[in-house]
C-alpha positions as CSV (number, residue, x, y, z in Angstrom):
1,X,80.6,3.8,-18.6
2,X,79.5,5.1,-21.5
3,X,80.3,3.9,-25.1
4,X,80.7,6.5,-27.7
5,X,80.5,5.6,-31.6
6,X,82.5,7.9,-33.5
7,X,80.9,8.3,-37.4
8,X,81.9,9.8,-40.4
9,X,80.2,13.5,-40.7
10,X,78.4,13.8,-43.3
11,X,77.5,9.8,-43.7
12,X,75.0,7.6,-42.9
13,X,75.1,3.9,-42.4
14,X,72.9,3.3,-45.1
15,X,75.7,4.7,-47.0
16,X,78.2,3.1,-45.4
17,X,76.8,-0.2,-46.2
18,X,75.5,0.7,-49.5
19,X,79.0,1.1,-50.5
20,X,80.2,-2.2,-49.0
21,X,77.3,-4.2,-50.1
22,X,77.9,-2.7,-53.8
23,X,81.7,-3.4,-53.8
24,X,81.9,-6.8,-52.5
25,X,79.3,-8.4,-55.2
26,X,81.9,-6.4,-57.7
27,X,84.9,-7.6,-56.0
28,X,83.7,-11.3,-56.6
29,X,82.2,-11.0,-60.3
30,X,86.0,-9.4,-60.9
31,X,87.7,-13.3,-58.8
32,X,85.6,-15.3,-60.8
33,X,86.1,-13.6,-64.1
34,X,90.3,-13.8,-63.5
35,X,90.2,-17.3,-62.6
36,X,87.6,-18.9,-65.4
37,X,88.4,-21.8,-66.9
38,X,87.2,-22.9,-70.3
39,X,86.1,-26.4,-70.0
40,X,85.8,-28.6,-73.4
41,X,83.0,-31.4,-73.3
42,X,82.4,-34.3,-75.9
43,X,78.7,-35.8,-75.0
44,X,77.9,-39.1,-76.3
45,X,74.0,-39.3,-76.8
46,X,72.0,-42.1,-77.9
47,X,69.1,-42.5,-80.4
48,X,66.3,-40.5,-79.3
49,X,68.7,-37.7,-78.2
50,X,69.5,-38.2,-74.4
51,X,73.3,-37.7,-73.2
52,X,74.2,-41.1,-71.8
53,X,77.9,-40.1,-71.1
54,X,80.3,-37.2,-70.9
55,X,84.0,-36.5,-70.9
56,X,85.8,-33.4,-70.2
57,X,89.1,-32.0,-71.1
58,X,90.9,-31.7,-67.9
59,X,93.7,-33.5,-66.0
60,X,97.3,-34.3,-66.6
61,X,96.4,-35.8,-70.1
62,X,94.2,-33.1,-71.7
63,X,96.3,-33.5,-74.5
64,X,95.3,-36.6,-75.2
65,X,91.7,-36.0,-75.4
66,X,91.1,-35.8,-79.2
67,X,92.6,-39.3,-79.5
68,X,90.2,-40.8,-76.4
69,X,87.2,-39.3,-78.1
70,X,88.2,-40.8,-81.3
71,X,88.4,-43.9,-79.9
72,X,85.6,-44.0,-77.8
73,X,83.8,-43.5,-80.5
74,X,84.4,-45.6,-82.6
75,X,84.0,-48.4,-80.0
76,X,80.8,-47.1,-79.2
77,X,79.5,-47.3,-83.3
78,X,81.3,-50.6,-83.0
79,X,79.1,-51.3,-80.5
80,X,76.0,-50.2,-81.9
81,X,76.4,-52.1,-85.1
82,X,76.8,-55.5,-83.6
83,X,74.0,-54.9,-81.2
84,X,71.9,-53.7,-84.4
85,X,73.0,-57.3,-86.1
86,X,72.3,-59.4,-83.5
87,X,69.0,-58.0,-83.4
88,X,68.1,-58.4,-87.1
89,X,70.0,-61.6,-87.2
């Protein structure tokens, strides 16, 4: 038994596959660009300029995340202050 490959006339394979290898990469830049998300960050860093700790808006209470942040920091210079006193003091 033979098998018998039927091909395109004219075509190669190389240009066969050049054309899938060149669509799919566009295919999936053209998925990821329709279904980006913008992410919104609030890094807390300390003195010397490292990020100790991150938040992100996301999540059932995204809107809320303005208020956290606020809060937050203010604890966190609460924080700092009375563990800037109790070194001085």
């Amino acid at each position: 038994m033979a098998v018998v490959y039927h091909a395109i006339p004219g075509t190669t394979i190389f240009v066969l596959w050049g054309g899938l290898v060149t669509f799919l990469p566009i295919a999936f830049l053209v998925g990821c660009l329709a279904t980006v998300r913008k992410y919104r960050f609030a890094a807390f860093t300390n003195d010397s300029g490292n990020v100790l700790f991150s938040v992100s808006r996301v999540g059932p209470h995204r809107e809320a995340f303005d208020a956290f942040v606020a809060e937050l920091r203010r604890r966190v210079e609460q924080s700092r202050d009375a563990a800037r006193a109790g070194a001085l003091g």
